[in-house]
C-alpha positions in Angstrom: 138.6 110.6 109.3 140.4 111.5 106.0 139.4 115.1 106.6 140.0 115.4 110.2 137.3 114.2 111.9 137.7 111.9 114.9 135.9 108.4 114.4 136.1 105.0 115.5 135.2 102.1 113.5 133.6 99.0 114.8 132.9 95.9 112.6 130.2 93.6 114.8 129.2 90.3 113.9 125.5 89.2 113.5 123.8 92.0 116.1 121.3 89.8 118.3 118.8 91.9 119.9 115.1 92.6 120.1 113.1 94.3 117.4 112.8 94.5 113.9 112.1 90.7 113.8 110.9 90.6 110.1 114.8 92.3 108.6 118.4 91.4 109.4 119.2 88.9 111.8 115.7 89.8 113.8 114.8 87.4 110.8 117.0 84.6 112.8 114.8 84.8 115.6 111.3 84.8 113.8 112.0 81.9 111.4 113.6 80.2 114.1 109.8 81.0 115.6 108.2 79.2 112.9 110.6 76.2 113.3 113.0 74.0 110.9 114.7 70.9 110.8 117.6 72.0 109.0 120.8 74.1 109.7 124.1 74.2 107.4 127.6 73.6 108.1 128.7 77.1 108.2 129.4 79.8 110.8 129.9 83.3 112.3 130.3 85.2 114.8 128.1 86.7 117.1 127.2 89.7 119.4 124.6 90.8 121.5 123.1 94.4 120.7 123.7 95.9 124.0 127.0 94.9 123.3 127.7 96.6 120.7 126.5 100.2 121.8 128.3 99.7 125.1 131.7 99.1 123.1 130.9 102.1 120.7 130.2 104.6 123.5 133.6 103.4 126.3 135.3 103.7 123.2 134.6 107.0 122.2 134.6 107.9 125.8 138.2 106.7 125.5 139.1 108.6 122.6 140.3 105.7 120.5 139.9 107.3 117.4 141.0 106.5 114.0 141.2 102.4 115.4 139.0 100.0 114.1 137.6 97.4 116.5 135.5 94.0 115.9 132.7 93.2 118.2 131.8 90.0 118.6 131.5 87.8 121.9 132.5 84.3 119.7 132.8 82.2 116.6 129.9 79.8 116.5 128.5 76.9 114.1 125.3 78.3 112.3 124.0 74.5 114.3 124.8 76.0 117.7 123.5 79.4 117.3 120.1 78.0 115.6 119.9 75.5 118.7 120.5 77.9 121.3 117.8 79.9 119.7 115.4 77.6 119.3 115.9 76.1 122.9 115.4 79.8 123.6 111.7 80.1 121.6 110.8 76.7 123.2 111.1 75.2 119.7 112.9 71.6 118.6 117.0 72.8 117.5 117.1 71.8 114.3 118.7 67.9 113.5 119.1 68.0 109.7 122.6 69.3 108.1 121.6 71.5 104.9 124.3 70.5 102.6 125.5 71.8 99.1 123.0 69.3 97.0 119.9 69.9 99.3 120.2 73.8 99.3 120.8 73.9 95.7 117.3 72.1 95.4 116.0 74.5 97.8 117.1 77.4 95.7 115.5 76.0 92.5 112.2 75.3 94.1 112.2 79.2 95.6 112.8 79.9 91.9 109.6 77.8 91.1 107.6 79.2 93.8 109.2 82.7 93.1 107.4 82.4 89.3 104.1 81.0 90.5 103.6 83.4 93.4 105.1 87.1 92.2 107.1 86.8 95.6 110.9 87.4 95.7 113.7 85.0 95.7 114.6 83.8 99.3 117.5 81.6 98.7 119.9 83.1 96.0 123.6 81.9 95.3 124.9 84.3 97.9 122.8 82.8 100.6 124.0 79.5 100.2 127.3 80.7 100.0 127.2 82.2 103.3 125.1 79.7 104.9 128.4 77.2 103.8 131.2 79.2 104.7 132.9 79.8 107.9 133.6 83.0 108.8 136.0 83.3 112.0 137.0 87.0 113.9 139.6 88.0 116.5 137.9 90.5 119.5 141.2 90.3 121.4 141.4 94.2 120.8 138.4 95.6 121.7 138.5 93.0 125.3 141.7 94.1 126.2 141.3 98.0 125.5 138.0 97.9 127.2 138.6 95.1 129.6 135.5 93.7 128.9 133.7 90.8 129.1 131.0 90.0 126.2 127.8 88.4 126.8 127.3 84.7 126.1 125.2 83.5 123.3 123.1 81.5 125.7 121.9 84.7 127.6 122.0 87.1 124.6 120.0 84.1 123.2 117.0 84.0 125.9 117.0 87.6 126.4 116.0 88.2 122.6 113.8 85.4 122.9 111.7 86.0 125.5 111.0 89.7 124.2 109.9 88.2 120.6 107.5 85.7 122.7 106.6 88.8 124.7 105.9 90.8 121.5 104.2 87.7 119.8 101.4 87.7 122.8 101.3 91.3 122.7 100.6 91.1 118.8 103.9 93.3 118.0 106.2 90.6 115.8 
């Protein structure tokens, strides 16, 4: 944009969608798989995938360049989004709130296991961080220059979940 070119920017939240379950927040979806008690007081927002490159092309369609936009459908407790996805994946939502002492032990015991296996570090000081804080963003922009409507966690939710089960059966996650 600084030398001419037209752009928009778009800042989404955590992208839900199907694929890449094993990197980025397609990790969400396969631990939530595997199943856990615990979730931690923190939050985000979220945004389905679809979303996202629906916004990015009626917005360059639009020509509203050199505007920056953030996608996200709502602000949601790390609880609710690891229950919706678990109800989603036919698993139990997790019950156990992951506080500041019980994280700290889990990052020392990744630290142990990290020195007995040769396996990286899971749980650094920047995941617990994040997993604490709230973060909380504003999509009054992109709904009202796009007059749209994003879709609800619950649907994005059981959308991506039923296409890892699919790819589980099918051998692909």
């Amino acid at each position: 944009m600084e030398e001419g070119l037209q752009a928009v920017i778009v800042n989404p939240g955590v992208v839900l969608g199907p694929g890449f379950w094993n990197q980025s927040s397609g990790k969400i979806i396969s631990t939530s798989y595997k199943g856990t008690p615990f979730y931690t007081n923190g939050g985000s927002a979220t945004v389905d995938a679809k979303d996202v490159a629906h916004c990015m092309i009626e917005l360059v369609n639009k020509k509203e360049f050199n505007k920056r936009f953030i996608l996200v459908e709502d602000n949601h407790s790390f609880k609710t989004v690891l229950s919706v996805i678990h109800k989603s994946l036919g698993k139990k939502v997790p019950a156990i709130e992951a506080g500041k002492g019980l994280l700290y032990l889990g990052k020392w015991l990744d630290a142990l296991w990290c020195v007995i296996s040769g396996k990286n570090k899971t749980i650094t000081q920047e995941t617990i961080d994040a997993a604490l804080s709230r973060n909380s963003f504003n999509n009054g922009r992109v709904k009202q220059t796009l007059h749209f409507e994003f879709t609800p966690l619950a649907v994005t939710a059981d959308f991506v979940g039923k296409a890892f089960l699919n790819d589980i059966k099918n051998n692909h996650a």
